[in-house]
N, C-alpha and C positions, 0 to 999 in steps of 0.2 A: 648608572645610566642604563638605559632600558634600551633597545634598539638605536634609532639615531633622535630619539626623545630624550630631553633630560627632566629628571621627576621632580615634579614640585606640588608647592602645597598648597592649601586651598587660597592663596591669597597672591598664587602668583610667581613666590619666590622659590629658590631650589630649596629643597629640602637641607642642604648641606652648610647653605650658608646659612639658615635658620639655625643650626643646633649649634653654631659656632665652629670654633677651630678645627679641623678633621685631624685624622689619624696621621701621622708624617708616611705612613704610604696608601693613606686615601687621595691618590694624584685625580680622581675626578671631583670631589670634591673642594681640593685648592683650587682647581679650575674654575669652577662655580663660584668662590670667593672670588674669582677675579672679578663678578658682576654687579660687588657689593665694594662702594667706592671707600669704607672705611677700613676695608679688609684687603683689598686691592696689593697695595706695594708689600704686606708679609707673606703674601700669596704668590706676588711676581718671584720673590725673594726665593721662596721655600721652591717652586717648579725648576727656577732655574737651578738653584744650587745643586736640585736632586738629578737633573744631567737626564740622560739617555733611561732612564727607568721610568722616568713622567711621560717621555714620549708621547705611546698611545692615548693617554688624558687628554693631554695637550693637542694631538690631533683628534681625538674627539672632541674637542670644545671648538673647532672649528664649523659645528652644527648648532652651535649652541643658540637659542633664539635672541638674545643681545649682541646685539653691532661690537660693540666694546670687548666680547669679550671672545669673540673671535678674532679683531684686530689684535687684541694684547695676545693671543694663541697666534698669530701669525708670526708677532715680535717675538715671541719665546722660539717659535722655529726657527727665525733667521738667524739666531746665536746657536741654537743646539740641530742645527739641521742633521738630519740622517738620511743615507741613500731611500729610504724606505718611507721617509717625509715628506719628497718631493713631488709625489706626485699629491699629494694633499694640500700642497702647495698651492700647485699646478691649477688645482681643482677651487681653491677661493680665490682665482681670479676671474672665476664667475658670481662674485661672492653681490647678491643685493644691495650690499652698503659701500658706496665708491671709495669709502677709507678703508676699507677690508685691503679690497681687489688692487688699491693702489700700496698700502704694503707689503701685498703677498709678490707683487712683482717687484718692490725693493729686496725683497728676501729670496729672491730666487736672481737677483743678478749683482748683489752684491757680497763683494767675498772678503772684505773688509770686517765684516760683522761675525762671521762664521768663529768656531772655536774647534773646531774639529777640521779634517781634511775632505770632508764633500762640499764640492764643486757642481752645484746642480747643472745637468746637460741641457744646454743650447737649444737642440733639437725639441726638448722637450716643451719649454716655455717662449721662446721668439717666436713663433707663431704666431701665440697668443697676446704676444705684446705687440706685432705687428697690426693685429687684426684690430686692439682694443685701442689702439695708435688713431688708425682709421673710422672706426663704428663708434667710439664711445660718444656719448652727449655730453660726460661729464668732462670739464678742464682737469681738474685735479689726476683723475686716471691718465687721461692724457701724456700731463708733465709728468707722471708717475712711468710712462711707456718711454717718454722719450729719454729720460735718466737711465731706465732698465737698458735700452739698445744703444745709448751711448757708452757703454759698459763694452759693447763687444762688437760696435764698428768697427773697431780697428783691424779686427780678425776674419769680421765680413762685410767684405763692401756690399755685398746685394742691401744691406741694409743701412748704405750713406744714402741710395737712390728712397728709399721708406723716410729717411728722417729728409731728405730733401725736397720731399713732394709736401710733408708739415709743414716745412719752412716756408713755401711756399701757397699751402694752399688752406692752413688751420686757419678756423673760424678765428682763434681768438690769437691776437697778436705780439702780446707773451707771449704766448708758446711757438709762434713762429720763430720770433727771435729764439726762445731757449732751443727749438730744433737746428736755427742756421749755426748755432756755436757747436755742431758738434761736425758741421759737413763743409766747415772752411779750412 
C-alpha cells in the first residue's frame, strides 16, 4: 500500500488478490483478499490467527475503497483490539457506508468480543455515539448507537436522558421502543 491508496491493476482490482495467496506476513495483502468473496474466510482466518502483528494491515484496510472490506477490518478489530486501535476505530465511525460506522460502534462498546484486555475508553467514542444517535439519517446506525450506549447506561446516567429523548422522539418506531427498553 502506498500512502492511504491501495494499488491496483488496471482492471480495478488490488494487485494482491490478483496474484493469489500472499506471503503469510504479507498482512496487507490478506487484507486485500478480504475484497475477493472467494478468498474472503482464509483471509479472515489467516489475519485473525496472526493476532497483534496484522494490526497495522488491518487498520490500514480501514481505507480501503470497498465497503466490505473495511467492515470485515472493523470485525477483525473488535476481536483483536489494541490500545493503539482505538482510535481508528474511533475514526470509521465516520465511515461513508452505514455498516462500517454501525460496526465500528459495536466494536468499540462491546467487550464480550475482545480477546485481549482493552477496554476502549468511554470518553473517547460516546460522544460519537451520542451525536450519530441524534444526526444520523440511517435506522441501522441508529439501533447501532442505541446498543453501543445501552452498554454503559448503567455507568452513566447523563446518557438514560440521550437514550430517552430516542424513545421518545425517533423517526422510526422500532427504534423508539429498542431505546425505551434500556431507560425502564
Amino acid at each position: 500500500m502506498t500512502g492511504n491508496r491501495w494499488p491496483e491493476d488496471d482492471t480495478g482490482r488490488t494487485v494482491d488478490a490478483v496474484r493469489g495467496r500472499p506471503a503469510p506476513n504479507d498482512f496487507d495483502g490478506w487484507v486485500a483478499q478480504l475484497g475477493v468473496s472467494s478468498c474472503r474466510p482464509r483471509a479472515k482466518r489467516h489475519l485473525m490467527i496472526s493476532g497483534p502483528p496484522a494490526l497495522p494491515a488491518i487498520e490500514r484496510g480501514l481505507q480501503h475503497r470497498k465497503p466490505i472490506v473495511r467492515r470485515l477490518c472493523v470485525n477483525l478489530l473488535d476481536r483483536l483490539v489494541h490500545e493503539e486501535s482505538v482510535s481508528a476505530l474511533v475514526g470509521a465511525l465516520d465511515d461513508e457506508a452505514p455498516e462500517v460506522s454501525a460496526r465500528a460502534l459495536h466494536a468499540l462498546a462491546c467487550d464480550l468480543c475482545k480477546q485481549n484486555e482493552c477496554r476502549p475508553g468511554e470518553d473517547l467514542w460516546v460522544p460519537r455515539a451520542v451525536e450519530l444517535l441524534r444526526t444520523s439519517t440511517n435506522p441501522d446506525v441508529r439501533a447501532a448507537a442505541i446498543d453501543a450506549l445501552s452498554k454503559v447506561v448503567s455507568r452513566r446516567p447523563d446518557l438514560a436522558v440521550v437514550l430517552r429523548a430516542a424513545a421518545e422522539t425517533d423517526a422510526n418506531r422500532g427504534l423508539r421502543s429498542k431505546a425505551r427498553r434500556y431507560v425502564n
